[in-house]
N, C-alpha and C positions, 0 to 999 in steps of 0.2 A: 504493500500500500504506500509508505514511502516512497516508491521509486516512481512512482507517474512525475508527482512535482519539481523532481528531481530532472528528470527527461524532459518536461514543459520547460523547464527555465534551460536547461543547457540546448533546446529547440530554439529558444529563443536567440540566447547568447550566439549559436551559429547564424542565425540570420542578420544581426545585429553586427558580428566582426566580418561575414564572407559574402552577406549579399546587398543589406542596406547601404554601404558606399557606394555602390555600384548602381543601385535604385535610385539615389538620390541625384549622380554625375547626370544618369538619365533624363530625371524630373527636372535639371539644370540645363542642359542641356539641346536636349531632345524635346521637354516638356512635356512626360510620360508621366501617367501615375506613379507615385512610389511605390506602394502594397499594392501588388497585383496573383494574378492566380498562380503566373509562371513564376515570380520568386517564390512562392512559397513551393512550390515543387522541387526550384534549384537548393532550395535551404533543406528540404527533405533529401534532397540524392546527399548533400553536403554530410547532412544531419549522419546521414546514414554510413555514410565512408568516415569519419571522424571514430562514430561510435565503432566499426570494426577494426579501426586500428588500433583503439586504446582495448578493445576487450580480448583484441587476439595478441600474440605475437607477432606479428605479422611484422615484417622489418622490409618491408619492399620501397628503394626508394624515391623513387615516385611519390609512394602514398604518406611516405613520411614529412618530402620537402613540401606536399600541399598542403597537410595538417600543419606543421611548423611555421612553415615561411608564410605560409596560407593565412594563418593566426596574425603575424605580426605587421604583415601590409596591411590586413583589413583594420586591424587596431587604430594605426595610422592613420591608412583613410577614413575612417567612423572619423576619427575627432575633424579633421579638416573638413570632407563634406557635409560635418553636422555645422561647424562653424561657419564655412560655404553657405548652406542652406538659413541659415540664421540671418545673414548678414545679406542675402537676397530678400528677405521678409521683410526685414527689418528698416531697410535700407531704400527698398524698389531700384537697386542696382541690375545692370543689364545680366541676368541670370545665366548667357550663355556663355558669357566673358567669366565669371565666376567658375563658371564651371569648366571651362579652360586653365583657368590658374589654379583650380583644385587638380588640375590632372595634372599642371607641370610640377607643383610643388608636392604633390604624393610623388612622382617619380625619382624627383631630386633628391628628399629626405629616404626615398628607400634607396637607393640607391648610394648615397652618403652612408646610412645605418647598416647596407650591407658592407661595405669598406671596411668600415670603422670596429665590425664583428669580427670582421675576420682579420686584423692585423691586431699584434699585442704588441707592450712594450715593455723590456726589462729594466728595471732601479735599480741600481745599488746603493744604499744606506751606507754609510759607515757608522758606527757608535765607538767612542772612546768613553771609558770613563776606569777610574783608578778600583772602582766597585769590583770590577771583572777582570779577574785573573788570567782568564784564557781565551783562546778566540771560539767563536761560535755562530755559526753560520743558521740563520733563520729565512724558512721560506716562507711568503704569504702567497697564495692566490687567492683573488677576487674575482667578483663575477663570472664565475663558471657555472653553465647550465649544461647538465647533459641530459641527453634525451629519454628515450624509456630503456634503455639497457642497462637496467640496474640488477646486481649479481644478489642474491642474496645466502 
């Protein structure tokens, strides 16, 4: 009985990060309804591929970089063509022009964010102090995310 509300809300949260950007460029754009029949079908095949990757093993990847990379453009673009879309309301600015600049500026920032993911950079600290006897080499890593290949 828990798990409907559980599946509602994470039905939702996929239409919301992989299809509502996308509704919206449209609505911007194009001058399309947002909620229509056909996203909610693309959110369901979505829905559906998400959910068998997280409840299988399934390591295929393909289905991994859409779930993953898929998540973090749409993240992206939710906030820009929700703000996009605010700012045409709100504003009565040319809506197709916005929606233009929402597409150059989601490409620019993903495309920056993927750069910036994929190169690290090494520090080295020195510490002196008369406290410490001996040398001692400490490593930190930060922001490390891995994916579902956890050993247990």
């Amino acid at each position: 009985m828990h798990l409907i509300p559980n599946y509602i809300l994470a039905f939702v949260i996929t239409y919301m990060i992989y299809v509502l950007p996308f509704d919206i460029l449209n609505y911007l754009i194009f001058y399309q309804n947002i909620l229509n029949f056909s996203s909610l079908l693309i959110t369901l095949f979505t829905f559906a591929l998400i959910l068998f990757y997280f409840k299988t093993k399934n390591t295929f990847f393909l289905l991994k970089l859409f779930v993953f990379e898929g998540m973090g453009i749409g993240f992206i673009s939710l906030w820009i063509t929700s703000f996009g879309l605010a700012i045409s309301k709100f504003f009565f600015l040319n809506s197709v022009l916005i929606g233009h600049f929402c597409l150059v500026l989601i490409a620019c920032l993903v495309f920056f964010s993927l750069y910036k993911g994929r190169t690290f950079f090494l520090k080295k600290i020195y510490f002196s102090s008369p406290k410490i006897s001996k040398d001692i080499k400490l490593l930190f890593i930060s922001d490390v995310h891995l994916g579902s290949n956890n050993q247990q």
